[in-house]
VOVEX-59545 format. One line per field, with one value per residue (C-alpha): residue number from 1; residue in one letter; chain; z, y negated, x negated. Coordinates in pm, whole numbers. Each point is the difference from the previous one (the first is absolute). Example, Ala and Ser with C-alpha at 12.3 -4.5 7.8 and 13.67 -1.06 7.14 Angstrom:
nr <- (1, 2) .
rest <- (A, S) .
kette <- (A, A) .
z <- (780, -66) .
y <- (450, -344) .
x <- (-1230, -137) .
end
This chain:
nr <- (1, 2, 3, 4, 5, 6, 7, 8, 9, 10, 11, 12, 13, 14, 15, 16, 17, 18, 19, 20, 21, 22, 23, 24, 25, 26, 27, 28, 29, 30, 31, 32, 33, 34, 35, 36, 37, 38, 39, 40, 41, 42, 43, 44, 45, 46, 47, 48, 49, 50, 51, 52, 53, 54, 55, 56, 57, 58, 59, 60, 61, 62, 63, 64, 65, 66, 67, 68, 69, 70, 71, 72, 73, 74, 75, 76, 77, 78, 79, 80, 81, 82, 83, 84, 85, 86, 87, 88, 89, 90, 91, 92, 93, 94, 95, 96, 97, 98, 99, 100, 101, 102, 103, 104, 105, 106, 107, 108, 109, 110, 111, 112, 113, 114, 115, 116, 117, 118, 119, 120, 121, 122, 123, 124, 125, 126, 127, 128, 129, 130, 131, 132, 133, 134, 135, 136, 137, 138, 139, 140, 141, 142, 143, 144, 145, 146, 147, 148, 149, 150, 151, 152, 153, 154, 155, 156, 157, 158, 159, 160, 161, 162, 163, 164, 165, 166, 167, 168, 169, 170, 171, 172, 173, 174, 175, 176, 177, 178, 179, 180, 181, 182, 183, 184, 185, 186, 187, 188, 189, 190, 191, 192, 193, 194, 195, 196, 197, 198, 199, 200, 201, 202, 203, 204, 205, 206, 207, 208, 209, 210, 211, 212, 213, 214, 215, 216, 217, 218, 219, 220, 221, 222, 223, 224, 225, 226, 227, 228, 229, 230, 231, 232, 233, 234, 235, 236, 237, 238, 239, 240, 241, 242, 243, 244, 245, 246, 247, 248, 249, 250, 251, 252, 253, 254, 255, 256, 257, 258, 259, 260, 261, 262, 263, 264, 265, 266, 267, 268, 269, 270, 271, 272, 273, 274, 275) .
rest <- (X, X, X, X, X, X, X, X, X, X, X, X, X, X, X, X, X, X, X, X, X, X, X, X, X, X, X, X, X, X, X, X, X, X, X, X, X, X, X, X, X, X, X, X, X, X, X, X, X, X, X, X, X, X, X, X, X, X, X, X, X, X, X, X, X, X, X, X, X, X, X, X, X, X, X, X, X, X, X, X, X, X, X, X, X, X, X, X, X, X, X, X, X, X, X, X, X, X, X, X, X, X, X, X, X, X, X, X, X, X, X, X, X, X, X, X, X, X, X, X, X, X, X, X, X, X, X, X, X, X, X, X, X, X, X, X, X, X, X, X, X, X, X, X, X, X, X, X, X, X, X, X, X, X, X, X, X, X, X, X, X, X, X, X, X, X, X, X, X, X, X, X, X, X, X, X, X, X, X, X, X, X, X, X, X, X, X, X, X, X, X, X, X, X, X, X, X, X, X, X, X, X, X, X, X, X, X, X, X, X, X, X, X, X, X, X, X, X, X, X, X, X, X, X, X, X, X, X, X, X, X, X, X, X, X, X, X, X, X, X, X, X, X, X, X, X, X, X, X, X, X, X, X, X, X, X, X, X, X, X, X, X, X, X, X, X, X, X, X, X, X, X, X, X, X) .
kette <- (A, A, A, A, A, A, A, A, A, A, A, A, A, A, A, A, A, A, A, A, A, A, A, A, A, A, A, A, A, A, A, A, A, A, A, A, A, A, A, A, A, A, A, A, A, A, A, A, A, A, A, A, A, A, A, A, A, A, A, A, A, A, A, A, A, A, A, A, A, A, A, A, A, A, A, A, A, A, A, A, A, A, A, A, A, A, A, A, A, A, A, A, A, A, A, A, A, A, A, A, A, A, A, A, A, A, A, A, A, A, A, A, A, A, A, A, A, A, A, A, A, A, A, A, A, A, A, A, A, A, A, A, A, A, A, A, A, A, A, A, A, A, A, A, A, A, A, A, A, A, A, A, A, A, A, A, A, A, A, A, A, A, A, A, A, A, A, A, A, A, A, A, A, A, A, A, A, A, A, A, A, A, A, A, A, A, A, A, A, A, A, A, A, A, A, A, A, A, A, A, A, A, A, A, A, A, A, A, A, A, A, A, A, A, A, A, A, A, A, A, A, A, A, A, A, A, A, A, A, A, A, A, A, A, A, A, A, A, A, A, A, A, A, A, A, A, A, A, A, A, A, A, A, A, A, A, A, A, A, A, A, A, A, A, A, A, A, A, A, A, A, A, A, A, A) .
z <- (-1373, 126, 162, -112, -309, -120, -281, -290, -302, -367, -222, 104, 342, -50, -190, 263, 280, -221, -15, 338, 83, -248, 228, 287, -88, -148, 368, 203, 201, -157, 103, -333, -124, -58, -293, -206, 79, -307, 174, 139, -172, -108, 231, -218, 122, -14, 278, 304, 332, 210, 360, -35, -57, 304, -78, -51, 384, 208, 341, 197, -79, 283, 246, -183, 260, -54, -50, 243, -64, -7, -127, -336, -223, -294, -309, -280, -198, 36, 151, -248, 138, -270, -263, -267, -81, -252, 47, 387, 209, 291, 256, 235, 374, 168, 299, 114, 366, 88, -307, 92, -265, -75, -348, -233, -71, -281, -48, -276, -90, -296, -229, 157, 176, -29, -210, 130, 245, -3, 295, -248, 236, -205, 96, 176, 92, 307, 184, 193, -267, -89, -252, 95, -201, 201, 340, -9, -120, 210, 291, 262, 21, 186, -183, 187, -216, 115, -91, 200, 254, -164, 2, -119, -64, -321, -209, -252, -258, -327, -112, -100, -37, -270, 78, 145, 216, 150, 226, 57, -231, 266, -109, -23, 311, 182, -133, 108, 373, -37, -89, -351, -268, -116, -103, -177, 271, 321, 280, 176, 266, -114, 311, -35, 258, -107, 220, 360, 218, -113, 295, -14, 334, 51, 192, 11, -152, -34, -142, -120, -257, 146, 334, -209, -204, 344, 166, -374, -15, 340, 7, -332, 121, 325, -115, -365, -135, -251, 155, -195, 25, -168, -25, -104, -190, 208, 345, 134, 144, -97, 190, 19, -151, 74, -270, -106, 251, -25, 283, 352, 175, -163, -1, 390, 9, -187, 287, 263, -179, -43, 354, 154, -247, 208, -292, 56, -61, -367, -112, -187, -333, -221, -353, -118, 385, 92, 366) .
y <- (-2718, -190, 48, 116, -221, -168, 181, -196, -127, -18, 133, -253, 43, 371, -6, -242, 261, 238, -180, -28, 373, 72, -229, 137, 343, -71, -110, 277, -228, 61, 264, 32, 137, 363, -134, 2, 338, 278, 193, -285, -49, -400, -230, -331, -290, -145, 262, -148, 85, 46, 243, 376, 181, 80, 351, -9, -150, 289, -108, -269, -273, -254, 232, 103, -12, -269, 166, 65, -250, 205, -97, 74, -33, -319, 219, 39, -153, -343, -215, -176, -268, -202, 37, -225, 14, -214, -269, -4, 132, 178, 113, 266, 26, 212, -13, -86, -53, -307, -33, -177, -145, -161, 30, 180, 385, 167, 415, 249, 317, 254, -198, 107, 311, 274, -215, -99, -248, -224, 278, 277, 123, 65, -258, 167, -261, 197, -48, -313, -161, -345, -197, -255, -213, -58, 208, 324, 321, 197, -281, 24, -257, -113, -197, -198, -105, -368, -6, 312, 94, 339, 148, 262, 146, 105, 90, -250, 274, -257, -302, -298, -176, -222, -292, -309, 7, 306, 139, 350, 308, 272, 326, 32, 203, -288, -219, 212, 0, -407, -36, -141, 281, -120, -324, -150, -138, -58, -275, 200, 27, 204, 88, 241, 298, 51, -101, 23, 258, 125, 180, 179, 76, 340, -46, 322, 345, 202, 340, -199, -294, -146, -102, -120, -181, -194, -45, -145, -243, -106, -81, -157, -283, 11, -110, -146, 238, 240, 372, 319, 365, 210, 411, 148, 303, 201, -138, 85, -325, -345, -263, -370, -224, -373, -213, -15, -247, -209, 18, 157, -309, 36, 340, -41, -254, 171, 292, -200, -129, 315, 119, -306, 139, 299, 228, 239, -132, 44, 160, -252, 192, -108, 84, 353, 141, 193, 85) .
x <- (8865, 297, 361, 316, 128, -347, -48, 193, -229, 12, -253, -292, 16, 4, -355, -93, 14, -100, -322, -18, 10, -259, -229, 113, -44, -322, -81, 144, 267, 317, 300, 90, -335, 184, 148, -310, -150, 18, 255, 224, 344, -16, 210, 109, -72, 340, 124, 146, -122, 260, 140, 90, 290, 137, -27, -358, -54, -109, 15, 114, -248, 112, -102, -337, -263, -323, -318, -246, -296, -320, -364, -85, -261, 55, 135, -219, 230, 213, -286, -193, -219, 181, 270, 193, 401, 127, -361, 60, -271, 35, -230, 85, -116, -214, 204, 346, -44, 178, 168, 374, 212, 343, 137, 215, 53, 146, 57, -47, 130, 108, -161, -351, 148, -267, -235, -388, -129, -232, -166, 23, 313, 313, 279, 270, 314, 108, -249, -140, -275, -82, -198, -205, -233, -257, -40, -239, 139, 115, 156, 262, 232, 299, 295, 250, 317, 3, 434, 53, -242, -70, -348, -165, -337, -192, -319, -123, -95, 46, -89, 251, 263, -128, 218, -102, 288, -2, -289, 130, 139, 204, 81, 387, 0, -164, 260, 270, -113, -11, 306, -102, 96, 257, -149, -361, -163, -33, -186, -222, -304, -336, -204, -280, -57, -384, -293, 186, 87, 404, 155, 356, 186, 148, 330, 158, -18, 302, 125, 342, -17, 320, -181, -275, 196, 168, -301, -163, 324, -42, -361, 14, 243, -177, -392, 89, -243, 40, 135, -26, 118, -277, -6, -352, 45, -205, 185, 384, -29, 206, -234, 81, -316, 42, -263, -240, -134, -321, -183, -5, 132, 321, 48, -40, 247, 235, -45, 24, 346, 132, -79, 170, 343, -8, -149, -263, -365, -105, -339, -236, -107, -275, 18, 7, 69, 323, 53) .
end
């Protein structure tokens, strides 16, 4: 699993990886498992990973919204209470709750498109996904691009990257809404949303998106968190959701904040609610 242009290597390095998704497959924590089921058309392993056509992109994925964290069960698959890659051990954890970390991200995409995770979930590049070696399966996680400010949120599904270097593997969607796609790798800022409270702030409701879409702009430059525009398919609805937020303290803040901007106040939701 890597970024866009990674992929380059003669015939040893080919049966080198090839090796190394044997093992991996063998221990359930690979994307690329697909390729070895009876019915599975063979991917070589000299195939570059790489972005979409841009006719294969079905929706704006800059404006994709996070996903909701939620609690959920560890997945039967994906968390080992040990596994080997290439004669390094790793040990995954049984919880991610304070888990914060500085390092470097890389993406994947067609390559794995479609293909098995290490969860048993089939890898899908548009939407917001990560691969982590270490942190249970399923975890929420926020990532900050430390060159741009971006930030988004998604659900470590998979395991990797296998590179000392890198400490994070982002769907390509991801990488699109941090500004990364179009290169390897990026500088970025892990922080894990399990084991506190995550709170989102309801700051307007409307029956047009372009008011919700003013009111998200504003609010976003006013608090310097992240604003979304989300429709439920069962709701008429375009509501403003500021977060997620950790804790109550700020989410009062933020209120108080918004207030003082002479908005309305916003309605503190907890995970799962809609007002």
């Amino acid at each position: 699993m890597s970024g866009e242009g990674d992929w380059e290597m003669g015939s040893r390095e080919a049966f080198r990886r090839l090796r190394r998704a044997l093992a991996l497959c063998a221990a359930g924590l690979v994307g690329g498992c697909a390729v070895f089921e009876p019915d599975a058309r063979p991917t070589p392993a000299e195939v570059e990973d790489g972005p979409p056509a841009p006719s294969e992109v079905p929706y704006d994925l800059s404006r994709l919204p996070d996903p909701v964290p939620k609690v959920e069960p560890p997945s039967r698959y994906g968390n080992p209470s040990s596994y080997e890659v290439e004669g390094a051990t790793y040990y995954p954890v049984k919880s991610a709750a304070g888990y914060r970390a500085e390092g470097i991200a890389s993406w994947y995409g067609t390559k794995f498109h479609g293909r098995r995770t290490s969860s048993g979930e089939t890898y899908d590049m548009f939407k917001l996904t990560a691969a982590h070696r270490t942190l249970p399966i399923p975890t929420y996680v926020r990532v900050t691009n430390l060159d741009n400010g971006r930030r988004t949120l998604v659900r470590v599904n998979d395991r990797g990257p296998f590179h000392d270097d890198r400490m994070l593997d982002l769907s390509y969607a991801a990488a699109v809404k941090l500004g990364f796609s179009r290169q390897g790798t990026a500088r970025v800022r892990v922080e894990a949303l399990q084991g506190v409270e995550t709170l989102f702030l309801q700051a307007g409701a409307f029956r047009g998106k372009a008011g919700a879409e003013k009111l998200q702009r504003n609010l976003a430059t006013l608090t310097g968190e992240q604003a979304e525009v989300v429709q439920q398919s069962d709701d008429a609805l375009y509501r403003v959701l500021i977060g997620p937020l950790v804790g109550e303290q700020r989410a009062r803040q933020l209120q108080s904040l918004i207030v003082a901007a002479n908005h309305a106040m916003p309605l503190i939701l907890r995970s799962g609610s809609k007002q």
